[in-house]
C-alpha positions as CSV (number, residue, x, y, z in Angstrom):
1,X,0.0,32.3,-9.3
2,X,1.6,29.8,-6.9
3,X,4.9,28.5,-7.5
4,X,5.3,25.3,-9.1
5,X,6.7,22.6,-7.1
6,X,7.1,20.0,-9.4
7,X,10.2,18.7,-9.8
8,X,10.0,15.6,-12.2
9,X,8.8,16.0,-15.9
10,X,4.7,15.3,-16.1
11,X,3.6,14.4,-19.3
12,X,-0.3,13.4,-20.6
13,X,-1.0,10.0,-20.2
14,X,-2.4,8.8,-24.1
15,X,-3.5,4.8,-23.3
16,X,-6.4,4.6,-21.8
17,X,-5.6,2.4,-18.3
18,X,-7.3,1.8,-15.2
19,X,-6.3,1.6,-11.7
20,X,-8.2,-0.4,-9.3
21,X,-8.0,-0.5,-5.2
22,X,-6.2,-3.2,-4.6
23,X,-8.1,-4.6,-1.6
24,X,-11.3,-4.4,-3.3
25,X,-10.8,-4.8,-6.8
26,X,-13.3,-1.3,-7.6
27,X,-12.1,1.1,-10.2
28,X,-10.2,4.1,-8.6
29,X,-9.8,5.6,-11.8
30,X,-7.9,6.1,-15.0
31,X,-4.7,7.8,-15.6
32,X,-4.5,11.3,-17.3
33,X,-1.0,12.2,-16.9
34,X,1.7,10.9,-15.3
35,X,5.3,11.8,-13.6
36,X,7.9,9.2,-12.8
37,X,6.8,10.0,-8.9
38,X,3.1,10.5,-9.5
39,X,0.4,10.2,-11.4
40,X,-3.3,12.3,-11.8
41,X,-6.4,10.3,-12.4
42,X,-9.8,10.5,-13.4
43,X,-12.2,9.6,-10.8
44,X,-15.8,8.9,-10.5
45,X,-15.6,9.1,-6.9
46,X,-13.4,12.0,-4.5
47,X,-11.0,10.5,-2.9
48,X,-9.5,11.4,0.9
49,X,-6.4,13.3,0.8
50,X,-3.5,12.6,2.4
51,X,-4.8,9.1,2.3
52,X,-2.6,6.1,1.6
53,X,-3.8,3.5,-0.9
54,X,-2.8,0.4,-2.2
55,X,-3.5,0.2,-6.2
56,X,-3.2,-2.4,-8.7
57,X,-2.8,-1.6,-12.9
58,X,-3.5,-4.3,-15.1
59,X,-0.6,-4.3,-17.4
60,X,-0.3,-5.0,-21.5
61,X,2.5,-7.6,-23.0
62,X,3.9,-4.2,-24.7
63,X,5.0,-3.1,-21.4
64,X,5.6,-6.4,-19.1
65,X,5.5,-9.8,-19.3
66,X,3.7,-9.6,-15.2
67,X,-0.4,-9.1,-15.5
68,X,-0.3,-6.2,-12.8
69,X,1.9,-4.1,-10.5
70,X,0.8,-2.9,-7.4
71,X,1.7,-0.4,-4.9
72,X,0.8,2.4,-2.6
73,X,0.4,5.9,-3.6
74,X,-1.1,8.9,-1.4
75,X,-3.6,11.2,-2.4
76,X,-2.0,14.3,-2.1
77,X,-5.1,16.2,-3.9
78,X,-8.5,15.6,-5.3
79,X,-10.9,18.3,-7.3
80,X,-13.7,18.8,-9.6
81,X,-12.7,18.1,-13.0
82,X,-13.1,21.7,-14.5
83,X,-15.0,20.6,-17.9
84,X,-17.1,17.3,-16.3
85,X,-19.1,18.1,-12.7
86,X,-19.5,14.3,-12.9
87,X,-15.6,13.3,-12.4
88,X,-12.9,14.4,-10.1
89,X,-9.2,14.5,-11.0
90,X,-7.0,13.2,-8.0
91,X,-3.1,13.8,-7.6
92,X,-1.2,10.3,-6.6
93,X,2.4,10.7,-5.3
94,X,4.1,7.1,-5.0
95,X,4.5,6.0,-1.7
96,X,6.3,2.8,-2.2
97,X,7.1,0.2,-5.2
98,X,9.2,-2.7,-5.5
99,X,11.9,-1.6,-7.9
100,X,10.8,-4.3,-10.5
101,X,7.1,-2.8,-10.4
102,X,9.4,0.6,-10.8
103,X,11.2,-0.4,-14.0
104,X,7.8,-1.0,-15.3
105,X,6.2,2.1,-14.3
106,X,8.7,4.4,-15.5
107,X,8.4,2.3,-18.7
108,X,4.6,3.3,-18.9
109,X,5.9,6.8,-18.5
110,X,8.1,6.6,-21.3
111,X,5.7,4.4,-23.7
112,X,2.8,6.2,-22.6
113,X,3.8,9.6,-21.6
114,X,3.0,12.4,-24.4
115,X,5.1,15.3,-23.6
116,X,3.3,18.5,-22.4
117,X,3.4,21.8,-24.4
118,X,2.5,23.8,-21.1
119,X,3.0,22.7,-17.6
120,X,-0.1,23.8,-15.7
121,X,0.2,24.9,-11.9
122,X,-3.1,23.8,-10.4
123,X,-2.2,20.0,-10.0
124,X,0.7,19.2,-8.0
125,X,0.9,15.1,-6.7
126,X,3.8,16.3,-5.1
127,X,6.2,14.4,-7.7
């Protein structure tokens, strides 16, 4: 078993969001879970690893009063989702966030966030 290298809590993401590509405006993917660093997603598509991209989330009036944050975030890994062949679940670390988009995102952690009753060891974003 490799050693976990995690260092921020991760908990399961429980609102359905997307994230888009914020150059293109196409659906990356949707959150699953989420760490105050990173983030795993739902995919249609594989992503490139070690990849930088700039993403967008539409945001709710519960959690801001701005329509979106966006920000850059590497792909640190992308696989097959291990109960759907059709999706692929992709590890985001944040690479950089104005601290007002921050506030915002950590508050999506907390609102959001469902504490995990296992950690599992197979997908680190590097958080």
């Amino acid at each position: 078993m490799s050693e976990e290298r995690r260092q921020l809590s991760r908990r399961n993401f429980s609102y359905y969001m997307r994230v888009m590509d914020e150059s293109t405006g196409n659906l990356v993917g949707h959150f699953s879970d989420i760490s105050t660093g990173g983030f795993k997603l739902d995919s249609g598509k594989p992503v490139s690893i070690n990849k930088d991209y700039r993403l967008r989330i539409e945001q709710t009036g519960e959690i801001s009063n701005k329509s979106y944050i966006a920000f850059t975030a590497r792909a640190r890994w992308c696989q097959v989702d291990a109960y759907d062949p059709n999706l692929f679940n992709v590890g985001f670390q944040i690479i950089q966030m104005t601290p007002s988009d921050y506030d915002i995102f950590v508050k999506m952690f907390s609102t959001y966030g469902v504490q995990r009753l296992s950690q599992q060891n197979n997908s680190d974003y590097q958080s």
